[in-house]
ZAFI-84890 format. One record per residue: x, y, z of N, C-alpha, C in turn. Coordinates in steps of 0.05 Angstrom, whole numbers, padded with zeros to 5 digits, always signed. Layout:
<recs>
XYZXYZXYZ
...
</recs>
This chain:
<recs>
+00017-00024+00000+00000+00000+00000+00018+00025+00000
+00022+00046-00011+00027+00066-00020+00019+00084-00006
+00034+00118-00004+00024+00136+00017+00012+00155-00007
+00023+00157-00033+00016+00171-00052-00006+00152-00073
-00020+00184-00082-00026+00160-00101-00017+00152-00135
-00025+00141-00149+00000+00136-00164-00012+00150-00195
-00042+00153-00195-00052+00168-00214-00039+00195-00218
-00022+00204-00200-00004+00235-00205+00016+00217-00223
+00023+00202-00212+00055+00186-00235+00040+00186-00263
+00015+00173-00265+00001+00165-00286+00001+00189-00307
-00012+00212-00290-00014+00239-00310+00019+00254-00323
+00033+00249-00305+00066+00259-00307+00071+00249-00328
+00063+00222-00327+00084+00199-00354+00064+00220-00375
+00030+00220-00379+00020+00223-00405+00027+00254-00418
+00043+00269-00405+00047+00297-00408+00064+00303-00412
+00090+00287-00405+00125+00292-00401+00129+00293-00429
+00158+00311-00426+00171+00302-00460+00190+00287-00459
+00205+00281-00475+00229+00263-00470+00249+00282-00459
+00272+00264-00454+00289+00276-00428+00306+00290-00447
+00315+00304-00470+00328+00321-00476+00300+00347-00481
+00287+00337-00491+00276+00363-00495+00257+00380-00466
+00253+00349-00450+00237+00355-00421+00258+00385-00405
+00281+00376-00400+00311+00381-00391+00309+00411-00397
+00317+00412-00429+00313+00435-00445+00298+00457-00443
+00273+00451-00438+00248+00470-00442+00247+00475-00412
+00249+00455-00390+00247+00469-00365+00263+00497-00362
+00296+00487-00373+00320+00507-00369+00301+00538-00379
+00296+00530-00400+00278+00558-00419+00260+00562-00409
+00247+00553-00398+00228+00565-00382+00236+00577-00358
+00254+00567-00337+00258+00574-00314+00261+00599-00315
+00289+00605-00335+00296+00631-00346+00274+00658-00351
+00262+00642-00382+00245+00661-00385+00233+00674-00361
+00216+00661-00340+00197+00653-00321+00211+00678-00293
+00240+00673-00301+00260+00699-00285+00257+00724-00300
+00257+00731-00319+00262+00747-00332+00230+00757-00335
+00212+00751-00338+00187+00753-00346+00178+00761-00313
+00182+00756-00289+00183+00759-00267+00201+00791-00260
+00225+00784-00258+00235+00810-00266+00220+00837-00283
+00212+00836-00310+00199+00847-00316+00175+00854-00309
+00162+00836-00302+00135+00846-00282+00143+00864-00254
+00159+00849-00247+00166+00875-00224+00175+00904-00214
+00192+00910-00247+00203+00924-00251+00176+00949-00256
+00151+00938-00267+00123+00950-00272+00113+00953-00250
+00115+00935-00226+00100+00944-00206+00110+00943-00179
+00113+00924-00162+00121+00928-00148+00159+00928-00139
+00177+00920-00158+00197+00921-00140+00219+00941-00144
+00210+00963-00147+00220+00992-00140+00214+00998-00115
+00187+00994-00106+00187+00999-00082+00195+00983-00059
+00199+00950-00073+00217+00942-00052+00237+00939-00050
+00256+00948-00068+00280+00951-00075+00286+00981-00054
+00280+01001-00062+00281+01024-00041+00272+01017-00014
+00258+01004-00010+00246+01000+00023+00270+00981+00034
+00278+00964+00022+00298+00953+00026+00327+00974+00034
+00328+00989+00010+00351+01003+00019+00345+01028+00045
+00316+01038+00042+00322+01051+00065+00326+01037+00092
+00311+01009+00090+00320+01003+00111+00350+00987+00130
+00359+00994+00100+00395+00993+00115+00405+01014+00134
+00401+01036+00111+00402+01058+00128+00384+01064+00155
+00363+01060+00162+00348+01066+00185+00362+01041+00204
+00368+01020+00191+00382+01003+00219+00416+01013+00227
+00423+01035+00206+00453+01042+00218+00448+01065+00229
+00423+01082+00227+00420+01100+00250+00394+01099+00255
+00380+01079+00268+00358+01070+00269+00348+01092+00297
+00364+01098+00332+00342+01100+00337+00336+01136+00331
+00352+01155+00321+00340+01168+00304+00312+01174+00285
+00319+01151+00266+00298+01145+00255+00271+01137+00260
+00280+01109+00277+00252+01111+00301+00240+01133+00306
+00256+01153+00326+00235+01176+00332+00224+01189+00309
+00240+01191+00285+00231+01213+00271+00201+01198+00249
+00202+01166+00256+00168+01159+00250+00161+01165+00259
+00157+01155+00290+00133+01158+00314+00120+01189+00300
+00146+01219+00303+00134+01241+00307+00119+01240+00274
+00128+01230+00261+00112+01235+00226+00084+01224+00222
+00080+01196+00247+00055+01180+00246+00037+01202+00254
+00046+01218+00284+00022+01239+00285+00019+01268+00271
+00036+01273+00258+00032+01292+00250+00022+01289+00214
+00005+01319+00207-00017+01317+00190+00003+01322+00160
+00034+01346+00157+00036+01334+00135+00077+01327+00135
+00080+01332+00111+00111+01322+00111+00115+01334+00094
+00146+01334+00093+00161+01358+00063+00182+01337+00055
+00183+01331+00025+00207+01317+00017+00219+01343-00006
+00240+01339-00001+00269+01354-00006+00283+01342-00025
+00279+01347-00058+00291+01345-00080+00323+01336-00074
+00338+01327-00077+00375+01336-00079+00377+01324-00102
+00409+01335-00107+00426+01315-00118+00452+01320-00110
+00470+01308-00125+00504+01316-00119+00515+01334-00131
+00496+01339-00152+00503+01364-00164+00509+01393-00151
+00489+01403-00132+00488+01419-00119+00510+01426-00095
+00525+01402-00094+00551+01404-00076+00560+01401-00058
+00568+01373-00045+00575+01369-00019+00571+01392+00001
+00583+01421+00005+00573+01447+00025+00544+01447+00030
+00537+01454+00008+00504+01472+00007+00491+01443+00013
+00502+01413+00005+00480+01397+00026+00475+01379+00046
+00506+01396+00067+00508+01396+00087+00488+01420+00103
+00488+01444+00091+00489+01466+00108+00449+01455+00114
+00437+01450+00087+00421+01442+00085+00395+01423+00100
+00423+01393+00107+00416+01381+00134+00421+01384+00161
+00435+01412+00166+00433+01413+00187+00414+01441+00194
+00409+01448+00177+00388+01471+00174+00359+01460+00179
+00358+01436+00175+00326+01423+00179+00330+01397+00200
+00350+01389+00209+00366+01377+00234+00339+01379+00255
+00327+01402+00264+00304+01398+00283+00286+01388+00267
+00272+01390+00249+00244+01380+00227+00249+01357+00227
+00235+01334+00233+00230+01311+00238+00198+01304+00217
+00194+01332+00205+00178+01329+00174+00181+01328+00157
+00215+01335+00152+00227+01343+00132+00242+01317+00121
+00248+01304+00100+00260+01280+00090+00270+01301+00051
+00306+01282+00058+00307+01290+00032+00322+01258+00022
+00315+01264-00001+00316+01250-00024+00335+01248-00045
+00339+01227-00055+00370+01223-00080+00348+01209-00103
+00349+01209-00118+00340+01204-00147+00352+01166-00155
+00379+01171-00158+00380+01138-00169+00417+01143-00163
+00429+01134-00184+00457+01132-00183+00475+01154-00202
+00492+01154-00198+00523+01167-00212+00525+01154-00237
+00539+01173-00251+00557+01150-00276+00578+01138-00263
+00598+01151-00241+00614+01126-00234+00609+01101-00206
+00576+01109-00207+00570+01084-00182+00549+01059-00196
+00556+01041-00192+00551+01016-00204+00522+00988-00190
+00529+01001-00170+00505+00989-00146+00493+01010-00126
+00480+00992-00119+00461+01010-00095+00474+01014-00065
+00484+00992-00059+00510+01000-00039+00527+01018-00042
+00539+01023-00077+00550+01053-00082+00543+01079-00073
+00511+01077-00073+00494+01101-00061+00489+01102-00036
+00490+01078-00024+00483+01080+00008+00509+01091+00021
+00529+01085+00008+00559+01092+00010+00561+01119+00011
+00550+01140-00006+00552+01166-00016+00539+01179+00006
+00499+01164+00003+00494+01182+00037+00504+01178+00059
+00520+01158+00067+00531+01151+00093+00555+01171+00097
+00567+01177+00081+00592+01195+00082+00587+01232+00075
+00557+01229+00065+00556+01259+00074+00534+01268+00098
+00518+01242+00117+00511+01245+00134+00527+01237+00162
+00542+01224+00163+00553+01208+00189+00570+01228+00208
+00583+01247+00198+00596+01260+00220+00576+01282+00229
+00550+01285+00224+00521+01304+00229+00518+01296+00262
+00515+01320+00276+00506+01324+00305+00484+01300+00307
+00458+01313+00283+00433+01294+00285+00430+01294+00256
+00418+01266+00262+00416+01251+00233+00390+01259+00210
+00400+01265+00193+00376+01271+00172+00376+01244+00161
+00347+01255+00145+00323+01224+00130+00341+01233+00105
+00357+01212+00103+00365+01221+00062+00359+01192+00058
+00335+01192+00038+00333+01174+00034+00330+01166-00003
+00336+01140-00018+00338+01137-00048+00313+01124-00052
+00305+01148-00072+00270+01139-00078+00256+01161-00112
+00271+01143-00124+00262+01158-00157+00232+01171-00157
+00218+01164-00146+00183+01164-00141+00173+01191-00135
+00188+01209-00122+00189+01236-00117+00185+01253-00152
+00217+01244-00147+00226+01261-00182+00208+01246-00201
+00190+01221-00201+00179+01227-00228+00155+01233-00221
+00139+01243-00195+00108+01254-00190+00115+01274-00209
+00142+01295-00205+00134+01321-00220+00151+01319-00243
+00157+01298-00253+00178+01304-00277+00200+01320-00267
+00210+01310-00249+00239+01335-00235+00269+01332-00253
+00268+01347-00264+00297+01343-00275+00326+01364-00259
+00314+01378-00246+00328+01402-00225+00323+01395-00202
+00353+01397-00197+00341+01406-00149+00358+01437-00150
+00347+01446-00121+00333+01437-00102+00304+01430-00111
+00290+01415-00090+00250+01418-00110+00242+01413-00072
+00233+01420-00066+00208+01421-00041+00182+01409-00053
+00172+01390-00040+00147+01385-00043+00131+01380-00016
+00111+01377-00012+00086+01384+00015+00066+01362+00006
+00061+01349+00028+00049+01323+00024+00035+01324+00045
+00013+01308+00047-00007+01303+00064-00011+01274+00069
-00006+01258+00084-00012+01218+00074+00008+01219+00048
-00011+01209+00033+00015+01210+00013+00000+01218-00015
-00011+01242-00002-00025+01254-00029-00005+01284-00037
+00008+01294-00060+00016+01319-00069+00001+01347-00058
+00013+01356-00045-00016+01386-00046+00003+01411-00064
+00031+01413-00055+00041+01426-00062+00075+01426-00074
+00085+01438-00084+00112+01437-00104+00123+01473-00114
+00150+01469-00104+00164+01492-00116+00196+01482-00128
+00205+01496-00138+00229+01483-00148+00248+01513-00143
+00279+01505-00129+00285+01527-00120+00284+01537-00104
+00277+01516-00080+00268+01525-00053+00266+01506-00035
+00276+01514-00014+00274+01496+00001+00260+01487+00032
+00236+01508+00034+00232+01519+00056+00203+01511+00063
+00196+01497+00085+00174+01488+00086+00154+01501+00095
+00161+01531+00111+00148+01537+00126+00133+01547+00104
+00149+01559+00080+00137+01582+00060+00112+01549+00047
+00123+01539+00040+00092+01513+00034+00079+01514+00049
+00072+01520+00066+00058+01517+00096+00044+01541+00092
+00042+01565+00088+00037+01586+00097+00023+01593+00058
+00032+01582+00045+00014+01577+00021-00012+01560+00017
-00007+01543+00034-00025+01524+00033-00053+01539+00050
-00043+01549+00073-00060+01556+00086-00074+01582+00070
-00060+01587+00055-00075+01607+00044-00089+01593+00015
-00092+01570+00003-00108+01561-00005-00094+01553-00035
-00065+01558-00025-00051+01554-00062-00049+01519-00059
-00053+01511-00087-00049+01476-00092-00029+01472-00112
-00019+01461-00109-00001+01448-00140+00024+01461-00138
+00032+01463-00170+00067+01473-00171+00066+01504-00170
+00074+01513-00148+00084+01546-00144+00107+01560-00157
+00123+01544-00183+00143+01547-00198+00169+01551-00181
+00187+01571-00204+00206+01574-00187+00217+01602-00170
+00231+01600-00158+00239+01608-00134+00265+01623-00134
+00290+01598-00142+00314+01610-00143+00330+01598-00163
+00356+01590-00156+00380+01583-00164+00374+01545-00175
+00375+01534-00191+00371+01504-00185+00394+01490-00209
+00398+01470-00197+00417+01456-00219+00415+01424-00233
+00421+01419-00263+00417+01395-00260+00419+01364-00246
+00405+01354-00238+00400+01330-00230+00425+01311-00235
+00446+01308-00227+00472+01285-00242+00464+01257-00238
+00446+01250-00216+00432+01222-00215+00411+01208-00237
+00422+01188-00248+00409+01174-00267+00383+01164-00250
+00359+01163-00267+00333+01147-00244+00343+01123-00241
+00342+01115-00217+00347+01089-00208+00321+01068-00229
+00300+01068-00230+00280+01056-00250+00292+01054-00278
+00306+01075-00287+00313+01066-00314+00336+01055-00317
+00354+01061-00299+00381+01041-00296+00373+01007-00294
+00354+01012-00280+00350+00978-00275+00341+00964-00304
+00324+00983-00312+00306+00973-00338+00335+00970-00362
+00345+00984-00365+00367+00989-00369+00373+00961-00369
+00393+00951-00352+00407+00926-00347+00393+00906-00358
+00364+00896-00355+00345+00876-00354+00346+00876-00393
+00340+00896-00396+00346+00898-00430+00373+00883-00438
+00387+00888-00433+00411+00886-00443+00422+00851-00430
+00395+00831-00418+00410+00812-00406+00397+00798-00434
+00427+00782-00442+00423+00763-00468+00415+00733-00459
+00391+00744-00465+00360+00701-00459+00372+00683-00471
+00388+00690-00487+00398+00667-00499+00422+00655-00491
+00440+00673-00486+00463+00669-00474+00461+00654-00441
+00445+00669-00427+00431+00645-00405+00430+00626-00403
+00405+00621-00424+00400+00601-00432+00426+00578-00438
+00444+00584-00457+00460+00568-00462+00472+00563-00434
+00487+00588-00418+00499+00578-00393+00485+00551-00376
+00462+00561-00368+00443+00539-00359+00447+00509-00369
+00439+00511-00396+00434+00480-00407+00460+00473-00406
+00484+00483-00404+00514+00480-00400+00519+00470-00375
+00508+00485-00352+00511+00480-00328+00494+00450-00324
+00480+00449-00335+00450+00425-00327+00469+00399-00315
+00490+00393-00336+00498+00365-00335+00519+00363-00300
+00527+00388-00303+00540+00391-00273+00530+00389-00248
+00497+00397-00250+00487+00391-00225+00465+00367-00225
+00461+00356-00249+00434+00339-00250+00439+00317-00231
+00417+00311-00218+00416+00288-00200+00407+00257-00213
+00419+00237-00210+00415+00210-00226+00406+00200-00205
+00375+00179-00201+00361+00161-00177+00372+00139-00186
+00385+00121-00180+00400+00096-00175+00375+00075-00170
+00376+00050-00175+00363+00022-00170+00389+00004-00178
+00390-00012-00163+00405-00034-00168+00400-00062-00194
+00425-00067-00195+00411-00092-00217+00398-00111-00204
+00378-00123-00220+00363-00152-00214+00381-00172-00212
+00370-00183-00191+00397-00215-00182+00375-00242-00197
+00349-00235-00203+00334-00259-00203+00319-00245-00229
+00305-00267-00243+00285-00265-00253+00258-00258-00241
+00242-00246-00253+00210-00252-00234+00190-00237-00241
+00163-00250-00235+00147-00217-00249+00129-00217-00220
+00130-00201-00214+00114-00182-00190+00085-00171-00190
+00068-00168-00175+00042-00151-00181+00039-00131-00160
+00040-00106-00166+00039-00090-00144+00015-00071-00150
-00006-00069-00124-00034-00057-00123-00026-00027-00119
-00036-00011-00132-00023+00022-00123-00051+00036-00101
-00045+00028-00083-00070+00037-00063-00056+00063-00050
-00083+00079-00045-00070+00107-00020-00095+00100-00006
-00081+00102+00019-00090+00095+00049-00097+00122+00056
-00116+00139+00060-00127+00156+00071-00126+00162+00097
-00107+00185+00108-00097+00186+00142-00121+00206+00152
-00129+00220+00129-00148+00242+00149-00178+00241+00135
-00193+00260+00130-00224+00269+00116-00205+00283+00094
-00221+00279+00069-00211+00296+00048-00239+00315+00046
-00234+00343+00042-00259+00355+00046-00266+00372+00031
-00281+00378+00010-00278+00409-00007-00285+00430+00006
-00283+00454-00006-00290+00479+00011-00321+00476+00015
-00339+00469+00000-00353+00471+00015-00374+00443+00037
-00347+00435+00041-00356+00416+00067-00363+00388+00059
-00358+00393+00035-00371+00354+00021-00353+00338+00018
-00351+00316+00038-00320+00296+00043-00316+00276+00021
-00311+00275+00003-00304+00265-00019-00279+00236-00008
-00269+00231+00011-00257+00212+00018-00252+00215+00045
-00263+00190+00062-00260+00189+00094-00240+00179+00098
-00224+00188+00123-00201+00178+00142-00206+00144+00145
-00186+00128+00134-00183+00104+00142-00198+00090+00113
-00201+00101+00097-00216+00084+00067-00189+00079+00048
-00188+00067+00032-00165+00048+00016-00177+00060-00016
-00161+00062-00029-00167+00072-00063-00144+00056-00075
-00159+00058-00094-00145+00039-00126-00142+00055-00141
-00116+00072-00151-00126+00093-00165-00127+00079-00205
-00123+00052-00197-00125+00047-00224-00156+00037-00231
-00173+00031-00207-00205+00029-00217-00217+00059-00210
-00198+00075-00218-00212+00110-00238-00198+00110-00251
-00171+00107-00262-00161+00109-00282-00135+00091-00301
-00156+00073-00312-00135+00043-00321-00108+00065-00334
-00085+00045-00334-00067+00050-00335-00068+00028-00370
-00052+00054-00395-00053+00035-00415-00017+00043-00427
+00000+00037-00416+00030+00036-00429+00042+00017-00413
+00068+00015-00428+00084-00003-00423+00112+00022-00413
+00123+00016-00391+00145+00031-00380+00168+00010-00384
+00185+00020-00400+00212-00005-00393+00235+00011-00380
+00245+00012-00359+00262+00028-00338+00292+00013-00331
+00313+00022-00339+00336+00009-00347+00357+00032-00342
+00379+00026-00340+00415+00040-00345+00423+00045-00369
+00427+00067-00386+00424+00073-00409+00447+00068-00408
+00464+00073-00384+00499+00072-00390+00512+00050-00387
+00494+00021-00385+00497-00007-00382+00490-00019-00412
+00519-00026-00425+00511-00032-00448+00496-00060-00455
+00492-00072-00436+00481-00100-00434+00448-00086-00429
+00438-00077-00407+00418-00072-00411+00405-00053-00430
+00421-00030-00436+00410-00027-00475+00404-00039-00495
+00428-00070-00491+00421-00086-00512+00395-00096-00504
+00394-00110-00475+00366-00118-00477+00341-00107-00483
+00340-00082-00477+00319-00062-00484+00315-00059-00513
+00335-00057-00526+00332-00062-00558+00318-00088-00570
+00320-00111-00552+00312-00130-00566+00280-00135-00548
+00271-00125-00541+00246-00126-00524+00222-00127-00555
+00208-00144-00544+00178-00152-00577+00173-00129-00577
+00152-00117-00591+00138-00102-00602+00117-00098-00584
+00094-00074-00580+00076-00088-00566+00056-00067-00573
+00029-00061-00572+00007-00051-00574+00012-00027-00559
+00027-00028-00528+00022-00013-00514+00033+00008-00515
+00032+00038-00520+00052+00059-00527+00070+00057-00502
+00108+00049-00509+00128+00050-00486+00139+00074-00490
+00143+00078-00457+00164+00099-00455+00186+00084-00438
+00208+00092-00447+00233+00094-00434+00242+00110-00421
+00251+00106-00392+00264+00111-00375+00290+00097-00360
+00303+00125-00368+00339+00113-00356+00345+00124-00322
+00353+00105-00303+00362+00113-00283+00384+00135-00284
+00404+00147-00312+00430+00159-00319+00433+00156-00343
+00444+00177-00348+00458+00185-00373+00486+00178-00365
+00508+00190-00398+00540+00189-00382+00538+00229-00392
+00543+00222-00354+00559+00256-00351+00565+00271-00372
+00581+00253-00376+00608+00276-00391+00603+00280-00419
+00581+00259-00434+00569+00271-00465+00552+00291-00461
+00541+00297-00439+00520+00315-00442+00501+00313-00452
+00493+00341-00468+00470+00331-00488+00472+00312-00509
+00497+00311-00518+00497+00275-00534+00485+00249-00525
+00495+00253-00494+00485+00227-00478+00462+00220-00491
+00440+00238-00486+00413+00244-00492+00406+00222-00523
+00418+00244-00538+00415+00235-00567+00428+00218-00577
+00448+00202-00564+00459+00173-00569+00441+00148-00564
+00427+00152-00534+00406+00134-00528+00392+00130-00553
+00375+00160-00552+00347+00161-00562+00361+00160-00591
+00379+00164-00599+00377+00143-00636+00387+00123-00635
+00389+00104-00613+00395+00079-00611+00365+00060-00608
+00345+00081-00600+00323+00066-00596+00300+00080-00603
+00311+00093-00619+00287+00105-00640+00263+00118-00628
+00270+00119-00608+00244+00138-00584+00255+00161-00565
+00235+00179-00551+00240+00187-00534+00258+00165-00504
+00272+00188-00486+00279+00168-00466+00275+00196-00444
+00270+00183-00422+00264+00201-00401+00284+00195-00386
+00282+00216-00360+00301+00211-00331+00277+00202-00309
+00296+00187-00305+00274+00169-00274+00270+00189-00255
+00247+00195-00244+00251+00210-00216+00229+00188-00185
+00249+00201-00173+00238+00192-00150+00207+00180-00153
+00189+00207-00149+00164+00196-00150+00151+00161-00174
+00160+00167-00187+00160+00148-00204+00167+00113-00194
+00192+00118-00174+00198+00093-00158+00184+00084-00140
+00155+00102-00124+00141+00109-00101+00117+00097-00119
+00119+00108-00140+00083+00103-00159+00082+00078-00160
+00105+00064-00176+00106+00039-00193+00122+00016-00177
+00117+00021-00152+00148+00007-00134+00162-00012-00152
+00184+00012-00161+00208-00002-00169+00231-00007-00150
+00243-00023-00161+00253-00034-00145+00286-00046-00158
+00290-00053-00178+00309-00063-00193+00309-00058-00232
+00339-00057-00235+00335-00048-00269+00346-00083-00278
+00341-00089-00306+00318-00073-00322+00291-00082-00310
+00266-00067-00310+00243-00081-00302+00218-00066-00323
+00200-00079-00335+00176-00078-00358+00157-00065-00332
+00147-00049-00337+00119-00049-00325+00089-00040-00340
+00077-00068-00333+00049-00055-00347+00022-00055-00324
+00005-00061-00339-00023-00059-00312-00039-00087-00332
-00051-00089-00305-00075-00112-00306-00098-00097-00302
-00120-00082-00320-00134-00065-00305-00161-00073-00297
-00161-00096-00301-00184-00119-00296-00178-00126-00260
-00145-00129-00254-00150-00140-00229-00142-00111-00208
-00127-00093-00227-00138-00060-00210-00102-00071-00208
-00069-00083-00217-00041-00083-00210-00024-00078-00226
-00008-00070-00223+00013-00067-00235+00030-00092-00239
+00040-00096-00259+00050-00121-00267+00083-00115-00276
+00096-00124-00261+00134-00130-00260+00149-00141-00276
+00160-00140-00290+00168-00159-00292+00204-00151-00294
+00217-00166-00280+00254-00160-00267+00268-00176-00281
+00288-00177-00292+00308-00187-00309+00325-00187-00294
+00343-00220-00295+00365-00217-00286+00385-00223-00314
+00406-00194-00322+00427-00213-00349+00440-00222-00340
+00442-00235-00366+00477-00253-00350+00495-00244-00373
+00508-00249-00341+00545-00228-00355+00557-00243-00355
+00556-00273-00360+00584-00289-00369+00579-00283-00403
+00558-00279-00410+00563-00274-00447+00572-00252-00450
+00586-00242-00474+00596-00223-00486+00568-00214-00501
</recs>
């Protein structure tokens, strides 16, 4: 009796491809499946967790700072984020953070990266070294999301926020109180400019990334991968048959609990026994063998003919041809050949190579049959 049941093996075999192209198409897929992932994220969410991430490096190297300066932002009604860049000049954005050093409303902002910084640790690098010798710590935090609400291509830029809705924007300024004292007088939106402002030297962190993701060659991957495949693939082992014999094995699952659908209708009770072959007869022939055993190849080659559509399955390939391995078998036997997996030894209890397996679906078994060769012939 079996803990699985073996109608999952059943559907695997009728779906699988053969083991070069099975192998193949996973690799291409996995890939794609990264990259297509990647791309989706790049649309929605992982800018923002890419930045949440980075700020929260920074908030854990001067965290309890930070701490307080949530708590006071949770109660209070609005907040000012503070355009920068490096352009504007190590001095003026110093004098800057320590000019708003009390404002615990105030947060400023970096856009994306340098032409000569390469990662995002490059940037956490940059604010750490123009905030760390600061009495008190300012919010500089990397967040493109600012600069593209208003299309910012200049700092300084002040903006006035409420939750995290826009009310107000100046460029050229840096002063919250003057947003403050506009607002209350009823002005909304961009109040233009103000003063002095300079270009932006930070690339958007969003299009750098998009950037890179473009430029990764799917194909070239791809080849690495299917290159790498043979280096890490795992081969399931069975021993040779010592005896002749043919076997009948019942593929039952023993039911440990209630199987139940959502809406409450138990479709199989705790302690009931299933056949999964009286729901679904089993109609092939499996012949399961050592592809790299040239005795049992030969035997497999000489196996009758039979009604039943066979698939072949090898416990191993040889390593070191690689994808040849593959295509040496399979034009030696004019068919597909698969790789054995585990489940498959659990479905069909195997147990020794070479072994035939078919079904009896009259008596609900699987039928064995184990070869022993003999190796005194050439």
């Amino acid at each position: 009796m079996v803990k699985i049941s073996v109608a999952i093996a059943i559907a695997l075999l009728s779906t699988a491809s053969n083991a070069n192209s099975f192998d193949t198409q996973a690799i291409v897929e996995s890939k794609q499946q990264a990259m297509d992932a990647g791309k989706k994220a790049l649309n929605e969410n992982f800018i923002e967790s890419l930045i949440n991430r980075t700020n929260q490096t920074q908030m854990e190297l001067f965290q309890s700072a930070e701490i307080e300066r949530q708590k006071i932002l949770q109660d209070s009604g609005f907040r000012y984020i503070i355009l920068i860049s490096e352009s504007m000049g190590e001095s003026e954005l110093k004098n800057l953070f320590e000019a708003f050093s009390y404002r615990d409303d105030v947060s400023f902002v970096i856009r994306g990266m340098l032409p000569t910084e390469k990662t995002i640790t490059d940037i956490n690098m940059r604010i750490i070294k123009l905030i760390r010798d600061l009495k008190v710590t300012p919010s500089v935090l990397l967040d493109p999301r600012p600069f593209q609400e208003i299309n910012a291509e200049y700092a300084p830029q002040i903006l006035m926020y409420k939750a995290n809705e826009l009310l107000l924007s100046a460029s050229g300024l840096t002063n919250p109180n003057y947003l403050k004292s506009e607002f209350d007088k009823g002005k909304r939106g961009d109040l233009g400019n103000f003063g002095e402002v300079v270009k932006i030297s930070e690339k958007d962190l969003t299009e750098v990334i998009r950037e890179r993701a473009s430029k990764l060659d799917k194909e070239a991957l791809i080849a690495q991968a299917k290159d790498r495949y043979w280096d890490n693939v795992q081969f399931v082992s069975l021993p040779e048959a010592n005896k002749t014999q043919v076997r009948e094995f019942r593929p039952e699952l023993y039911v440990n609990e209630d199987i139940v659908t959502p809406d409450g209708t138990v479709i199989a009770k705790a302690g009931s026994v299933h056949n999964a072959l009286e729901k679904l007869p089993f109609t092939q022939r499996l012949v399961i063998f050592n592809a790299t055993d040239a005795k049992q190849l030969a035997f497999v080659k000489q196996l009758p003919k039979s009604h039943l559509r066979t698939k072949f399955i090898t416990t191993r390939f040889d390593r070191m041809l690689k994808w040849d391995a593959v295509k040496k078998v399979e034009n030696e036997l004019n068919a597909p050949v698969y790789k054995l997996q585990n489940e498959l030894i659990t479905a069909f209890d195997l147990q020794v190579v070479p072994s035939v397996v078919t079904a009896d679906n009259l008596k609900h078994v699987f039928v064995i049959e184990e070869t022993q060769l003999n190796r005194n012939l050439d």
